[in-house]
C-alpha positions in Angstrom: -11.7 -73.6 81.3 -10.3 -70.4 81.8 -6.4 -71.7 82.7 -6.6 -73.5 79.1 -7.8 -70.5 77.1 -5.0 -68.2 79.1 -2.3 -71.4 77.9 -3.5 -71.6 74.4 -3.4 -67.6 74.0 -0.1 -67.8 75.2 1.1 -70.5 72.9 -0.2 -68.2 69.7 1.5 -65.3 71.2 4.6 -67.2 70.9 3.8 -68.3 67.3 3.0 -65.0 66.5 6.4 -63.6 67.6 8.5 -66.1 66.2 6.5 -65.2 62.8 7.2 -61.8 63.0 11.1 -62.2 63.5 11.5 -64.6 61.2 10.0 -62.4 58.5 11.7 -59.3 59.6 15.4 -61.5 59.0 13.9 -62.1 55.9 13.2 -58.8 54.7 16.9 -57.4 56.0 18.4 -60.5 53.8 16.3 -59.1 51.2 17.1 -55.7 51.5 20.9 -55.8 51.9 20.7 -58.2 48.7 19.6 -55.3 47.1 16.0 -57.0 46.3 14.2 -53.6 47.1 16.6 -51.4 44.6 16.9 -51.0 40.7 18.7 -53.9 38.8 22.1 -52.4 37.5 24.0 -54.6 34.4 27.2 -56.2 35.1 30.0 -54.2 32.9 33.8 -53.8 33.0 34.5 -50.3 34.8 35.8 -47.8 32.7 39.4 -46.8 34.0 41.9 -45.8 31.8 45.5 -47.2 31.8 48.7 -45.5 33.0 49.2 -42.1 34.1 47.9 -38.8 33.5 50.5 -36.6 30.8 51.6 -33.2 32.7 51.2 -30.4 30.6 55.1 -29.0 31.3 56.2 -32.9 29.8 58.5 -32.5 27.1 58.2 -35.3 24.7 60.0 -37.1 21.6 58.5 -38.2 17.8 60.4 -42.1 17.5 61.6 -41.6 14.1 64.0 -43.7 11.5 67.1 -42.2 10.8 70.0 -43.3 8.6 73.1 -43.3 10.4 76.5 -44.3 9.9 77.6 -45.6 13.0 81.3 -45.4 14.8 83.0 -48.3 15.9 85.6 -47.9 18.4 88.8 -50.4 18.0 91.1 -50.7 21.6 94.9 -50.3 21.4 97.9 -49.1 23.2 99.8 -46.0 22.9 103.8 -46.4 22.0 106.6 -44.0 20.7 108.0 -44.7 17.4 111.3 -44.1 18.6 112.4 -45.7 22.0 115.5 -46.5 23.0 116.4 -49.5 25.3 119.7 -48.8 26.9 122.2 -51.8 28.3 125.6 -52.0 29.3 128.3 -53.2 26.5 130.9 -54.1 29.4 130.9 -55.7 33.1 131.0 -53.1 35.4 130.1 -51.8 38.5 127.6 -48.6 38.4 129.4 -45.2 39.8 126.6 -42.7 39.2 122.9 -42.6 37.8 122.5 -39.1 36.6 118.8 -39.1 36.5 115.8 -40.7 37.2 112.4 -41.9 35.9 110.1 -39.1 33.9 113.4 -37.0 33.7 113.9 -34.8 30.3 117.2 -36.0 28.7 119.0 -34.1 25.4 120.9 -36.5 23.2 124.1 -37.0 24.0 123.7 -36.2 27.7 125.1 -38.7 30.1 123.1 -40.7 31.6 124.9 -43.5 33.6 129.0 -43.3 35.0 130.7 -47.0 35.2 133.5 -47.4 37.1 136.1 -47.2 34.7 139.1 -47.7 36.7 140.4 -50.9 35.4 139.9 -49.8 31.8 142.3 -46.7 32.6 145.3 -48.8 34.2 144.7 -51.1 30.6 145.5 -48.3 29.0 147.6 -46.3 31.0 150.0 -49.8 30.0 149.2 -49.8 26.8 150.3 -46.4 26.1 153.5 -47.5 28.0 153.9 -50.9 25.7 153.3 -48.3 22.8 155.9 -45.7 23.8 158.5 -48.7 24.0 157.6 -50.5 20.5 157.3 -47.1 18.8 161.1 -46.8 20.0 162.3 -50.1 19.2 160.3 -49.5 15.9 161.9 -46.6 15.3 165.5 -48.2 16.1 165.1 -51.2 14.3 163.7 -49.4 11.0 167.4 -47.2 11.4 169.3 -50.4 11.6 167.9 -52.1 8.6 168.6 -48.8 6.5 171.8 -49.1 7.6 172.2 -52.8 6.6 172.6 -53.5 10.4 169.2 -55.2 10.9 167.6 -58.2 8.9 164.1 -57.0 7.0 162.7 -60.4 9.6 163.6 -58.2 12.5 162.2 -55.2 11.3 158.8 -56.9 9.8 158.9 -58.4 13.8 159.1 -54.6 15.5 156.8 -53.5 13.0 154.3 -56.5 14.0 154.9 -55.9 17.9 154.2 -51.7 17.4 150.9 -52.4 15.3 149.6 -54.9 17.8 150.2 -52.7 20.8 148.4 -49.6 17.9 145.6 -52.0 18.2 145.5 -52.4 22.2 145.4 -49.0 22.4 142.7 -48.1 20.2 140.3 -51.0 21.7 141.1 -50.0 25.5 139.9 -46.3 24.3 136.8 -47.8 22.7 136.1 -49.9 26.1 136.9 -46.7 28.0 133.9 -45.0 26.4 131.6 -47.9 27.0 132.2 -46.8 30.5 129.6 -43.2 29.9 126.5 -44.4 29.1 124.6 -41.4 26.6 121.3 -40.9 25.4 120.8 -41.0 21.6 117.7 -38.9 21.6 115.9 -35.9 23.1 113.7 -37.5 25.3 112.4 -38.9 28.7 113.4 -41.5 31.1 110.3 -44.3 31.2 112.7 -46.7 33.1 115.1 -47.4 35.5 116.7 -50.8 35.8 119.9 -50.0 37.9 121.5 -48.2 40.7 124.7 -46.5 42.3 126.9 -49.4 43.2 125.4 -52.4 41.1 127.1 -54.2 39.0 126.0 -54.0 34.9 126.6 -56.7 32.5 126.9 -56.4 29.2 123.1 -56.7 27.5 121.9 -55.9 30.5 119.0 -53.2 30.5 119.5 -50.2 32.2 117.4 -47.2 30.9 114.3 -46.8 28.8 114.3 -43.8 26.9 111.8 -42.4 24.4 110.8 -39.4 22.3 107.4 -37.6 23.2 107.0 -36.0 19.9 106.6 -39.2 18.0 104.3 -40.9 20.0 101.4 -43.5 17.8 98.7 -45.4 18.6 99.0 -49.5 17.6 95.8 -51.2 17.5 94.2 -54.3 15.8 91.8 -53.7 13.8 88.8 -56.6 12.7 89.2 -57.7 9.6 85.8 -56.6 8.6 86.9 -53.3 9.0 90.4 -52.8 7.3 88.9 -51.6 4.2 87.5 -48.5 6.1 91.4 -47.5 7.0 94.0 -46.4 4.7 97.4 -44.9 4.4 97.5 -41.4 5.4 93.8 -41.0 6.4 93.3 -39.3 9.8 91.3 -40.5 12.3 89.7 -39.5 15.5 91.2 -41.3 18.3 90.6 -40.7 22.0 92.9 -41.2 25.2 92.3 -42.7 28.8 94.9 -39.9 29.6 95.0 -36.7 28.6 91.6 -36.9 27.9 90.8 -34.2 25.2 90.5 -35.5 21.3 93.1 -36.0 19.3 93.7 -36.3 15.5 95.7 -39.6 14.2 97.1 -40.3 11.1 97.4 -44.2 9.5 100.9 -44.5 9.1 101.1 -48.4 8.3 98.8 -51.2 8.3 100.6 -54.4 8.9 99.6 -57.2 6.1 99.8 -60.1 8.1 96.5 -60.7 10.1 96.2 -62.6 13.8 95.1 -66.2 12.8 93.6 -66.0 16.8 91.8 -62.9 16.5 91.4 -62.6 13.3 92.6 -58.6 13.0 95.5 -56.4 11.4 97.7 -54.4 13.5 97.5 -50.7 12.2 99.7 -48.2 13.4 98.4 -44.4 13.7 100.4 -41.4 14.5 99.2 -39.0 17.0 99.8 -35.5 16.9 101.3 -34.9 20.7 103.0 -31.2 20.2 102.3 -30.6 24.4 103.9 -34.1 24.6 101.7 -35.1 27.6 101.1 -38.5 26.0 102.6 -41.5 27.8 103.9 -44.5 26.7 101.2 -47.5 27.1 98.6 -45.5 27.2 95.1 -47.2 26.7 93.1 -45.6 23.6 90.4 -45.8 20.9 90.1 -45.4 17.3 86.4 -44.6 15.8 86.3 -46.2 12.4 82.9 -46.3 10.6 81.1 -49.1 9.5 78.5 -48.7 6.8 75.4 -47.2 7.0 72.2 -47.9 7.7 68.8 -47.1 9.4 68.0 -47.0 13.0 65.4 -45.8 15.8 67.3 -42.8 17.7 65.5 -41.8 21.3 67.1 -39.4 23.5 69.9 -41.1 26.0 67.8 -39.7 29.2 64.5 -41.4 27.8 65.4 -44.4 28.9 65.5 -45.2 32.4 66.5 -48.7 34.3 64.1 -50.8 36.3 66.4 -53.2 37.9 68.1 -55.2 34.5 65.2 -53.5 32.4 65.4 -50.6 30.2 62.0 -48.5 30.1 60.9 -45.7 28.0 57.2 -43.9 28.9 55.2 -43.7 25.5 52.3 -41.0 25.4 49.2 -42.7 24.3 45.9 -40.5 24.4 47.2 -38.3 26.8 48.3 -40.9 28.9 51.8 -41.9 30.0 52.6 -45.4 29.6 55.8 -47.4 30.6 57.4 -49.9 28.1 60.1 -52.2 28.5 62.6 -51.5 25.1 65.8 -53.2 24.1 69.0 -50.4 23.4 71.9 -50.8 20.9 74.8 -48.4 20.3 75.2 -44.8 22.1 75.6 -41.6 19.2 76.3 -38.7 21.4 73.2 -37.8 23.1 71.0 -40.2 21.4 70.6 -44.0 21.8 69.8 -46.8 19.4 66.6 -48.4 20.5 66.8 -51.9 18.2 63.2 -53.3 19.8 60.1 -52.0 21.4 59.8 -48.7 20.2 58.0 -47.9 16.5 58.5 -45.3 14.5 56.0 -42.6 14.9 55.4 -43.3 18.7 55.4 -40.9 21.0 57.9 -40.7 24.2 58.6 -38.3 27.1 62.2 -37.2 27.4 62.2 -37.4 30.8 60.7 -40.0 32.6 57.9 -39.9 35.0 58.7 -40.4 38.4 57.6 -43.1 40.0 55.9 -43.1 43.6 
């Protein structure tokens, strides 16, 4: 009796363990479920967007402006007098006197051709001359002496002309032989050298003025009407690069069928004469007016392809993505994402 009472006490003791344990997991489920603490509503946190706005942050009121905005139309720089110099004879080169960028006065020498060959032509000639000037001379006694026919002396006359005419053209030839500038100028070019030979048409020299220098450039149709004779123009250079001052000298009539402009011709005020031929340059030519959104250039900043502004918003700094137009200086055409009346920063936040 007693072994079966010590086995059944046993058995409950067991029970009574396993009840315990099993209710104390089921009080920690309860408890970490939150079971024993107040009930809190669900609800969105409240955190607000962006980033905080520094009090040193400079910012910018988006506002509508009416501008008139600049258009700049590409050309190429040229003198209005150039001068392409060629060889009127065949001849071999003696002497180049100068060389490319040099500063030439009209009528200096340029090039020497040998000129040899021309000199025996006319040291003959003056020697064919000397004889039919004599027998000229003779015959023309004879005839007033009713000792020559008026045939003969029509024939000495012929013969002494002829050889007149030899001579002059061999002196002509013989000049062809010092090759000038026409102009005060410089040397752009130079095609030949000592001991060459020069054919006539050949080029040898470029040569062009400084002081007459223009800018050529065509010009959209759309704006030819804002250009007109005499108006001056702003025009800037690749090289030298300060502004210069143009003046519409011609505006061709014919217009490009391909690219649908007008060549216009503008005169640029070059008194240093530090303007070279070919050249690349820009006219600014307005185009009508009309409204725009202006931020500063430095509001924008690039993410990637993107362009970004930050826009205050409640004292918070928020980044946009915006789409940019035109440059004016130090402003920039912002043509969507921005409003007027918004609020930037003119300098970005960093990021980080």
């Amino acid at each position: 009796m007693v072994e079966k009472q010590s086995s059944k006490g046993s058995v409950f003791l067991k029970i009574v363990k396993w009840a315990v344990a099993v209710g104390g997991l089921v009080l920690m489920i309860a408890w970490t479920g939150g079971a024993f603490h107040a009930k809190v509503q669900a609800g969105k946190l409240d955190v607000a967007a962006g980033k905080p706005l520094p009090q040193d942050a400079k910012t910018y009121t988006v506002e509508m402006k009416k501008i008139a905005p600049r258009v700049d139309v590409v050309g190429t720089v040229t003198s209005e007098e150039k001068v392409h110099l060629s060889a009127r004879i065949s001849a071999y080169v003696s002497k180049v006197e100068v060389q490319t960028g040099a500063k030439v006065k009209k009528g200096q020498t340029l090039i020497e051709l040998d000129s040899r060959e021309i000199q025996e032509k006319l040291t003959a000639a003056k020697i064919n001359l000397k004889q039919s000037k004599t027998e000229y001379d003779r015959t023309l006694n004879l005839y007033k002496k009713n000792a020559a026919t008026e045939q003969a002396l029509t024939a000495a006359e012929h013969r002494y002309s002829s050889v007149q005419s030899q001579v002059a053209e061999t002196k002509v030839m013989l000049t062809y032989t010092t090759i000038k500038s026409p102009i005060d100028g410089i040397v752009t070019e130079r095609k030949i050298e000592a001991g060459d030979l020069a054919n006539p048409g050949q080029l040898l020299l470029r040569v062009y003025d400084p002081r007459k220098m223009r800018l050529e450039v065509p010009v959209p149709v759309r704006l030819i009407d804002k250009l007109s004779l005499n108006q001056t123009v702003d025009i800037t250079l690749d090289r030298p690069t300060r502004p210069f001052k143009g003046r519409v000298s011609e505006i061709v009539g014919e217009v490009d069928p391909s690219s649908r402009t007008q060549k216009v011709k503008i005169r640029i005020d070059n008194k240093k004469g530090d303007i070279l031929p070919g050249t690349f340059g820009r006219v600014w030519v307005r185009e009508n007016p009309h409204k725009a959104l202006l931020v500063p250039a430095g509001a924008i900043t690039m993410v990637g392809q993107l362009e970004m502004v930050n826009v205050v918003q409640n004292e918070r700094v928020l980044r946009r993505m915006v789409k940019t137009g035109p440059s004016y200086g130090k402003l920039v055409e912002v043509l969507s994402g921005l409003s007027a009346g918004e609020v930037i920063l003119v300098s970005p936040l960093k990021e980080g």
